[in-house]
N, C-alpha and C positions, 0 to 999 in steps of 0.2 A: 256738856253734850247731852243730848234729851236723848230719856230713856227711849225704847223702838220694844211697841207692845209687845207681850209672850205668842199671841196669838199673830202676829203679822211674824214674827220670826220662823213659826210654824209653818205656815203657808209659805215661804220665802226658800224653807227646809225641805218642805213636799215638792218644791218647781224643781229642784235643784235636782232632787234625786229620780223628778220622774222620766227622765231619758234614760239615764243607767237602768233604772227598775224593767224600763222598756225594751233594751237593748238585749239584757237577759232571757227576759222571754222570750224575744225574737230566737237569741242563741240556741234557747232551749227548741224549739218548734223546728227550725231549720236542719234541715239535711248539714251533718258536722262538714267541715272543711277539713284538709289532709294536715296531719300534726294533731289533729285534735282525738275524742277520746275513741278507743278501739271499737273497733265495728264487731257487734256479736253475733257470730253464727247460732243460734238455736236450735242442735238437732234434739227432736223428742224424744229420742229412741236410743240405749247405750251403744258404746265406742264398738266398733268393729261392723257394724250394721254398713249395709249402702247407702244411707242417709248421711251416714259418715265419714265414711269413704268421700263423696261427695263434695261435703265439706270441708274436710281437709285435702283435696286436693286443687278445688278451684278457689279456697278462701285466700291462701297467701298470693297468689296473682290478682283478684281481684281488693286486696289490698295495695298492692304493689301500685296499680292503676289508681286507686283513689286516693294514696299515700296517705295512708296511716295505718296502723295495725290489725288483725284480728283475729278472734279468741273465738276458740270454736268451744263452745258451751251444752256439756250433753244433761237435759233435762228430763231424764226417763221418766215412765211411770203413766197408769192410764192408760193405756194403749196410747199412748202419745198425746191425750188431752194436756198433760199439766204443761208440759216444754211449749203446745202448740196456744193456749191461755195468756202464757208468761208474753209472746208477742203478742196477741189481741191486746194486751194491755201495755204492754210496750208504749211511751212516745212517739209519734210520727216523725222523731225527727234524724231519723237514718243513721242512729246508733244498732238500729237491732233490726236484724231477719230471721226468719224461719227456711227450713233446711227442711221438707219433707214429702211425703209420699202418699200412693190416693188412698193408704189408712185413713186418711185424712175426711174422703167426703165419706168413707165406709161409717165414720165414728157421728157420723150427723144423723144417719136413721137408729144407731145402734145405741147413741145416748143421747132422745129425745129431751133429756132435762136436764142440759148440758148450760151453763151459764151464758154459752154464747154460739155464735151462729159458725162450725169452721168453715163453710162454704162464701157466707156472705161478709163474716168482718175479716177479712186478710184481704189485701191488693195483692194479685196474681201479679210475679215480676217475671218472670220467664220458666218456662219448662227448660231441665238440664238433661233428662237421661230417659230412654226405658229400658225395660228388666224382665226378664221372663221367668219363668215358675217351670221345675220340673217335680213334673210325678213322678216320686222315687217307690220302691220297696225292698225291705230285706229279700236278697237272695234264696234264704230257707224257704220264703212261698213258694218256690217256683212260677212263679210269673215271668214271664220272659214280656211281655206284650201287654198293651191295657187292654184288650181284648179277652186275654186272657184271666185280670183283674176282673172285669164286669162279669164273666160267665161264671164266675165262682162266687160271688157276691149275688151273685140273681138266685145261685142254687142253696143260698143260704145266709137270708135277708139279717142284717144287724148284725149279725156274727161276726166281721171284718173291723178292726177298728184302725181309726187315723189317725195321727197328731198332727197338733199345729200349735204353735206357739202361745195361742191366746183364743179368746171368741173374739173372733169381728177383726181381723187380721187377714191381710190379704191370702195367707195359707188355708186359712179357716172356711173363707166367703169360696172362695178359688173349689175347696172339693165341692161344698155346698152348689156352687153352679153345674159340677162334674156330675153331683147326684142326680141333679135334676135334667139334666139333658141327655145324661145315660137310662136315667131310669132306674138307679141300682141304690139301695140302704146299707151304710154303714155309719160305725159310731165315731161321734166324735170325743178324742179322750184329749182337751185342753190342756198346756202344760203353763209355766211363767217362764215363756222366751225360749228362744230357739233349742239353746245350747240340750233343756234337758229332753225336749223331743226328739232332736235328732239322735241324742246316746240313745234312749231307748226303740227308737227304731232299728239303728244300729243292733243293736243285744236281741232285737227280735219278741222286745216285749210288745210293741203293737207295729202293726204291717206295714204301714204305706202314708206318704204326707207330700203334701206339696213343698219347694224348698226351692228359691232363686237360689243361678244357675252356678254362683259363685260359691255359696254354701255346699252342694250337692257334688260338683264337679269333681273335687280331689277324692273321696268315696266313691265316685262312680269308678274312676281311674283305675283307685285302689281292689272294686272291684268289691266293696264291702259294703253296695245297696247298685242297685238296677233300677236306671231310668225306663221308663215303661212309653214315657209320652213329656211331651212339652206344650204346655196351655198356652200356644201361641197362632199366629194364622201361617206362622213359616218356620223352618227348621232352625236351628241355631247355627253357626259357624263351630263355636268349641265341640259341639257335638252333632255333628252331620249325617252322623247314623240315624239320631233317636228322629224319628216321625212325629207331628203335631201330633194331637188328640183327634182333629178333624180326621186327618188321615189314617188315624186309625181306627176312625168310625166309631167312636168310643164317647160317644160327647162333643155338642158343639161348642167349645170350652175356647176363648182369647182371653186371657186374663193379663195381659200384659200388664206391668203397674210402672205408671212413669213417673216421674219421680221431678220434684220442682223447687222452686225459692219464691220467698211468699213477703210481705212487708206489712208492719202494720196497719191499719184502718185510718186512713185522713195520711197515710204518705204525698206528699206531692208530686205532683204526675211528673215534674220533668226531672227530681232525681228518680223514678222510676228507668223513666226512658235511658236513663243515662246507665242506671245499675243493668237495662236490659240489654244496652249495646258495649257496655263492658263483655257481659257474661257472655254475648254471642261470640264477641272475638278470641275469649277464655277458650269455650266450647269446641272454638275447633284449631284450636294448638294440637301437633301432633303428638306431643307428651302428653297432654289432658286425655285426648282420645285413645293412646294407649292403657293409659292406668285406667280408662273404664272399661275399656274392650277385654283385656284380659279379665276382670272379674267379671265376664256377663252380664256388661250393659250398653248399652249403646248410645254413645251423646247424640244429643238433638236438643236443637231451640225454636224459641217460638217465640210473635211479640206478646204483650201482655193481656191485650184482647184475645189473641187465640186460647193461650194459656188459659183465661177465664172460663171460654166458653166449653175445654175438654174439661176443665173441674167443673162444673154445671152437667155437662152432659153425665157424665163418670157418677156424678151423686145418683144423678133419677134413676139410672140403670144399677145400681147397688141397691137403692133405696126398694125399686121392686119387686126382687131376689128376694130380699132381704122379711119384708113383708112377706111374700108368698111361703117363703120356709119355715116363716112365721121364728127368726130365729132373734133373740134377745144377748144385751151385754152381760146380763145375771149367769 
């Protein structure tokens, strides 16, 4: 039998496998099929957060629906850069989502030399919630009112100090816009994350923070900080006493921050559409609705186009804030 050259065996070896080699890549690039590998929730921000919450309440239904598993993945740190990074560089091929909130367009003026763009590389998949922010303060000030906040701060500029979890944090941006539309100076004393600002606001080391309404609520109750006001354009339900900020003539302060699921860069438009008509039907389960409602948030959706256009909108309006108070991530 005559030999069959090294080099035609070669060639004969390359046709053979170049389907399979193709087949893979395909696998790789395609939106997974149900059975195949678990779908990652990316929230960038640690467990107990609304981001979280979020996550783990509408991931195992919107597994259920795509049939296959999913693993909620908390990547703190950065103000949310590193977890929100980990999807930009993600595959397109609908193993992995982002889980987060308009931190998000906050960190695009705030960390201009940021590897990547958070507004322009993520595909908007649907808005899930909004969230509202209450003005708290220790009882010991006697403030009853933000009214009462501003006339004491006017009488004695920088003196007052506030906490917020971070710089560039929607607690943080949220007074910064209160300062500027009151008129009024106070300091900002940055903490890492919630937990240690709220004890010492608590303990009466510094006065007064903004704080979504889920965090603040049991302390209000308890009667161990006083909501003063709610940065929002309408009252709340859990607390029906406490009056906007508008209404209290205290600043024209909406700070509401909605909250969204976001998909890598180069996703494919029709499993978007499909993760977006999942999540819509998620969104308004009566179960889903109550486990947000009780922590002070409110579901809502949107298609992916709207979604885009309030992340868009949301950045230039931070972005300007932001510049004018001239305030930095440093």
């Amino acid at each position: 039998m005559p030999r069959v050259p090294r080099r035609l065996l070669l060639a004969l070896a390359l046709c053979a496998a170049a389907p399979v080699l193709q087949a893979q890549q395909q696998a790789q690039q395609a939106p997974a099929a149900g059975g195949a590998q678990p779908l990652r929730l990316i929230v960038p921000f640690t467990p107990g957060t609304g981001i979280d919450l979020i996550a783990r309440t509408v991931g195992p239904k919107l597994g259920e629906r795509l049939g296959r598993p999913v693993v909620v993945d908390n990547r703190a740190g950065a103000s949310g850069n590193i977890g929100t990074e980990a999807v930009v560089r993600a595959a397109p091929n609908g193993n992995t989502l982002l889980v987060s909130v308009n931190t998000l367009v906050m960190n695009r003026s705030l960390y201009p030399k940021l590897p990547f763009d958070p507004v322009k590389d993520l595909t908007p998949v649907s808005l899930t919630s909004w969230g509202q922010l209450l003005l708290v303060t220790n009882p010991n000030t006697g403030w009853r009112t933000a009214a009462d906040l501003v006339q004491a701060a006017k009488a004695k500029p920088g003196a007052i100090n506030y906490a917020s979890p971070g710089v560039g944090t929607p607690h943080h941006l949220s007074m910064e816009l209160f300062k500027a539309t009151s008129g009024i100076s106070v300091t900002h004393v940055p903490y890492r994350g919630t937990a240690g600002a709220v004890t010492d606001v608590l303990g009466g080391q510094v006065e007064l923070m903004f704080l979504p309404i889920h965090v603040a609520l049991p302390h209000v109750k308890a009667g161990k900080l006083v909501a003063l006001g709610i940065g929002s354009e309408k009252r709340h339900a859990l607390l029906p006493q406490v009056p906007t900020l508008i209404e209290a003539r205290a600043g024209n302060v909406n700070v509401d921050m909605w909250y969204g699921i976001f998909a890598p860069p180069g996703t494919p438009a029709d499993f978007v559409a499909r993760l977006n008509r999942e999540l819509k039907d998620i969104l308004s389960l009566p179960e889903v609705r109550t486990a947000f409602e009780t922590q002070g948030m409110d579901p809502a959706s949107s298609t992916p186009e709207e979604f885009r256009r309030l992340v868009e909108q949301d950045a230039e309006r931070w972005a300007r804030l932001i510049k004018t108070q001239n305030i930095t991530a440093e």
